[in-house]
Kinemage of the C-alpha trace (Angstrom):
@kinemage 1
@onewidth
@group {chain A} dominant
@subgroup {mainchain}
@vectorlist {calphas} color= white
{ca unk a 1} P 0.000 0.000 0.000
{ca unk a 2} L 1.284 3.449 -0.774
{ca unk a 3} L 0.998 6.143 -2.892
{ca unk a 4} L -0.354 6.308 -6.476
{ca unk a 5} L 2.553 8.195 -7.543
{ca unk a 6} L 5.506 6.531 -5.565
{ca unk a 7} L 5.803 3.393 -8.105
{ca unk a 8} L 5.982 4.533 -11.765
{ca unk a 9} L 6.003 0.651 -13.140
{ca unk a 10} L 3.084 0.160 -15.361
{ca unk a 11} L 2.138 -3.089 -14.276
{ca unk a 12} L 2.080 -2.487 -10.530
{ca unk a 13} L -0.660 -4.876 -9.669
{ca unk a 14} L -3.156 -2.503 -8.596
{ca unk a 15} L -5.786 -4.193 -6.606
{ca unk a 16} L -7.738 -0.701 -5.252
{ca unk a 17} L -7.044 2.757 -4.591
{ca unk a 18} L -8.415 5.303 -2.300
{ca unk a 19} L -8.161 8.797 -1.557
{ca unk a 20} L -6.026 10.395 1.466
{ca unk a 21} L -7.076 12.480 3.859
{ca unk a 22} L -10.421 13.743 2.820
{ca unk a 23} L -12.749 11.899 -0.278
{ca unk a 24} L -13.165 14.547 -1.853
{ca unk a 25} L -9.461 16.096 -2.214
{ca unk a 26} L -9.326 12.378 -3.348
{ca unk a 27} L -9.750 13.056 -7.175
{ca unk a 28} L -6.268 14.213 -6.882
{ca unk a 29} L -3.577 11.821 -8.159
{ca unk a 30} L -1.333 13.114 -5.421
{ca unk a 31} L -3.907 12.894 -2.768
{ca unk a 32} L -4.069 8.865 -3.666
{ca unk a 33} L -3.194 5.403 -2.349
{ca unk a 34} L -2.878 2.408 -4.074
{ca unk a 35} L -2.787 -1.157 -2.626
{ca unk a 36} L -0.688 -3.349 -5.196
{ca unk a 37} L 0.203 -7.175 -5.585
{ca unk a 38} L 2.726 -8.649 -7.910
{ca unk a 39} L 5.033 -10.668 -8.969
{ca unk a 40} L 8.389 -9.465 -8.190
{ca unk a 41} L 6.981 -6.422 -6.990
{ca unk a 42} L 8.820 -4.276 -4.092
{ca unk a 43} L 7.941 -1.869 -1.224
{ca unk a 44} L 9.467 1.118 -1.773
{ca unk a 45} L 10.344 2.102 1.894
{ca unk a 46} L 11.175 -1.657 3.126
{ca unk a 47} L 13.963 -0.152 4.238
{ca unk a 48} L 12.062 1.461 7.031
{ca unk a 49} L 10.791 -2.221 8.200
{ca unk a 50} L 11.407 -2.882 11.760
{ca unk a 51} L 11.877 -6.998 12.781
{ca unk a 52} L 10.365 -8.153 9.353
{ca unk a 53} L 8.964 -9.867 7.868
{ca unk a 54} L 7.277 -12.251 10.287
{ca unk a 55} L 5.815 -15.347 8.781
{ca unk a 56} L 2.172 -15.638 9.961
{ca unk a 57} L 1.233 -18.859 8.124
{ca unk a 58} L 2.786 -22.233 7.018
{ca unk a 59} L -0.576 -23.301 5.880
{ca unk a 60} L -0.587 -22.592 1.511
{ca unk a 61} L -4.517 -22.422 1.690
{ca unk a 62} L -4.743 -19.629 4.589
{ca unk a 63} L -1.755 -18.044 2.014
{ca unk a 64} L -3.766 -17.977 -0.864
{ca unk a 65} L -7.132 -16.388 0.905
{ca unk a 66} L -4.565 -13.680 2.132
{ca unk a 67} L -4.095 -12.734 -2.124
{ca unk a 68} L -7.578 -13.089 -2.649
{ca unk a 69} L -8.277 -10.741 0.032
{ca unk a 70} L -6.210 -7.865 -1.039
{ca unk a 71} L -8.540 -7.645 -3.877
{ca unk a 72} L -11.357 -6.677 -1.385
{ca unk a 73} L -9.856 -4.550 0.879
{ca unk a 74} L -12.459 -1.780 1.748
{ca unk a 75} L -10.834 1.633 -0.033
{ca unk a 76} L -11.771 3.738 2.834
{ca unk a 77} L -10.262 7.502 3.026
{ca unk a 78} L -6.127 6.580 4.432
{ca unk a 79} L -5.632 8.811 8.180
{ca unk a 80} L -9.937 9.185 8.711
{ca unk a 81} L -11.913 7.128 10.916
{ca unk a 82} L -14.772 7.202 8.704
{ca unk a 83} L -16.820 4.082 9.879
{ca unk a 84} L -16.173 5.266 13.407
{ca unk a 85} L -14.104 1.900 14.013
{ca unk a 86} L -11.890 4.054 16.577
{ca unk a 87} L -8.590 4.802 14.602
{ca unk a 88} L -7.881 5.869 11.209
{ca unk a 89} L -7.826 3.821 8.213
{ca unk a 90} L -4.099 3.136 6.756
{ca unk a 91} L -1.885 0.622 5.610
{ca unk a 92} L -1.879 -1.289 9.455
{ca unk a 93} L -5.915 -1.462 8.833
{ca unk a 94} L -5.772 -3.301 5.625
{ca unk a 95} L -3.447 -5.610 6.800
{ca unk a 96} L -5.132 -6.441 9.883
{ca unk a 97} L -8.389 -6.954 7.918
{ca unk a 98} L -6.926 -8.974 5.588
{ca unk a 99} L -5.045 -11.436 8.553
{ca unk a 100} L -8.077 -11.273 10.032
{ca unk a 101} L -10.625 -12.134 7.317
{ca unk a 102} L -8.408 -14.815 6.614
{ca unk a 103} L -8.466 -16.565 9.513
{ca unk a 104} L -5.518 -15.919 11.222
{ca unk a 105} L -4.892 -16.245 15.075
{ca unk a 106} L -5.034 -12.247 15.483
{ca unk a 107} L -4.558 -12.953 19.176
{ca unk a 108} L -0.944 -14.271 17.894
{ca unk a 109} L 0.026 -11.443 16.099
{ca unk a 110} L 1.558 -8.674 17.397
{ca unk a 111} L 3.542 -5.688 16.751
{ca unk a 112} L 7.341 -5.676 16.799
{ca unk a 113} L 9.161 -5.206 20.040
{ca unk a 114} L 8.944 -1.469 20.998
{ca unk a 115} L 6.818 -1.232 17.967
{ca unk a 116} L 3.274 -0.051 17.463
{ca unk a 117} L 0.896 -0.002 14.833
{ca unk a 118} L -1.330 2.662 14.463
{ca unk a 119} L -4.757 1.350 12.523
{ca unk a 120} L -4.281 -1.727 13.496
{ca unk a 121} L -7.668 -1.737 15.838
{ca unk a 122} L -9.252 -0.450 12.764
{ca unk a 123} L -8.913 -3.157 10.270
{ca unk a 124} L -9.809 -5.807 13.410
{ca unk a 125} L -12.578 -4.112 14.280
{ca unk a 126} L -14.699 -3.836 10.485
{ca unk a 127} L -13.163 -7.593 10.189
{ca unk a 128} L -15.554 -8.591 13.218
{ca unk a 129} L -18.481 -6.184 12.330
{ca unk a 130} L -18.404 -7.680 8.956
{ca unk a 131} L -17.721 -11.518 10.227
């Protein structure tokens, strides 16, 4: 997940996009995030990655509902708490809803030591209200 601008390949596996910040400054191309799977793709600020990547599956059917998910990820506005799920919507949410929806152990998972991970209550929470 990240910005429509920040990856110039043409065939970046966009899945959805959504607008930042407010839905209506969303019909800016700047004001626009992208969530993208693909083959040999790469995240752009891995780099910033702290104690990852953390396996949370050996099981290859739990693996693929995980990729089938990402197509489905609810495009809600990135940084607003728009459903009222009690945080904002971001790249934590998505992933959480997708773990979640997939039927991970969410109890399991947890952020890295010292780490947090803002929007993560978000995507758990619309997982259950939707389950």
């Amino acid at each position: 997940m990240g910005p429509v601008w920040n990856v110039t390949d043409s065939d970046r596996g966009v899945l959805c996009e959504g607008p930042v910040g407010s839905a209506r400054l969303g019909r800016f191309r700047a004001l626009r995030y992208e969530l993208r799977c693909w083959a040999g793709g790469r995240i752009p600020d891995v780099a910033e990655a702290v104690d990852s990547p953390v396996r949370t599956t050996e099981d290859p059917a739990r693996a693929v509902r995980v990729l089938e998910l990402l197509a489905l990820v609810p495009p809600l506005v990135w940084g607003r708490d728009e459903l009222a799920l009690g945080e904002m919507w971001n790249s934590n949410s998505a992933v959480a809803w997708v773990l979640a929806r997939s039927g991970h152990d969410m109890d399991a998972i947890r952020p890295p030591a010292g780490g947090r991970a803002p929007g993560w209550g978000a995507g758990l929470e619309l997982a259950t209200r939707q389950a």
